[in-house]
C-alpha positions in Angstrom: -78.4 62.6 14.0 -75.8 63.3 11.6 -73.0 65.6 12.9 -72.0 68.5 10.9 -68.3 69.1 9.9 -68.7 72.4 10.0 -66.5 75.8 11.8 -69.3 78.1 13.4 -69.4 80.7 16.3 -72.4 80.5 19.0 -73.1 84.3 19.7 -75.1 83.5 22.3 -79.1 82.6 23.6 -82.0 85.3 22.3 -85.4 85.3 24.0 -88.6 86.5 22.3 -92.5 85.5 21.4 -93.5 84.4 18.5 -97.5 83.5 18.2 -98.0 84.4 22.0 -95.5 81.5 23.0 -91.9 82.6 24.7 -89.0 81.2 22.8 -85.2 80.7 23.7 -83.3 80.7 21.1 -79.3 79.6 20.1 -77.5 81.8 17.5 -75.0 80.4 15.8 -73.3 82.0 12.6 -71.1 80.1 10.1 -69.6 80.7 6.7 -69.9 77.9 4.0 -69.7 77.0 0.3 -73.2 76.9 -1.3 -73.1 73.2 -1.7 -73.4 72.3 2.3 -76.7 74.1 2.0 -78.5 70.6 1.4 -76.5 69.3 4.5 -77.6 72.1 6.7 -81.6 71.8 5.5 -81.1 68.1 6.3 -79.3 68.2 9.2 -82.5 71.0 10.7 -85.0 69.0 9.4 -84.1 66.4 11.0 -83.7 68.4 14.5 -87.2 69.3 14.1 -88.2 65.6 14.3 -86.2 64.4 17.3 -87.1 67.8 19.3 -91.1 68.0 18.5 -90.6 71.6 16.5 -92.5 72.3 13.7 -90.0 74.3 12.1 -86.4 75.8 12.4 -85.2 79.0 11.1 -82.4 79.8 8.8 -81.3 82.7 7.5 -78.5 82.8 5.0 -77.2 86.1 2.6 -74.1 85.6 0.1 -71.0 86.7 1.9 -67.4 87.8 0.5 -64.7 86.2 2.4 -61.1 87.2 1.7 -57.9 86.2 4.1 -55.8 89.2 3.6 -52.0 89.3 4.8 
């Protein structure tokens, strides 16, 4: 699987149900340019393959970043 080349923060395992079947779950937030978009889509895509899931969910809103000094 291709790696990613990409900054992120993992905040950490979430637990629910979805359909009647429990689900662990990895949250991991990043910030990137619209154009690695096709590389993330690819890159879960291809997770769903090699670990049997039908889908993966991703959630992404347009963000405003600013380094201020």
């Amino acid at each position: 699987m291709k790696k990613l080349d990409l900054d992120f923060s993992e905040l950490g395992l979430a637990g629910g149900a979805w359909r009647g079947q429990k689900d662990r779950c990895r949250w991991i937030m990043t910030v990137i340019r619209e154009e690695k978009l096709t590389e993330i889509r690819e890159f879960l895509r291809e997770a769903c393959r090699r670990f049997g899931q039908t889908v993966m969910y991703l959630d992404y809103h347009q963000v405003f970043f600013e380094l201020v000094k």
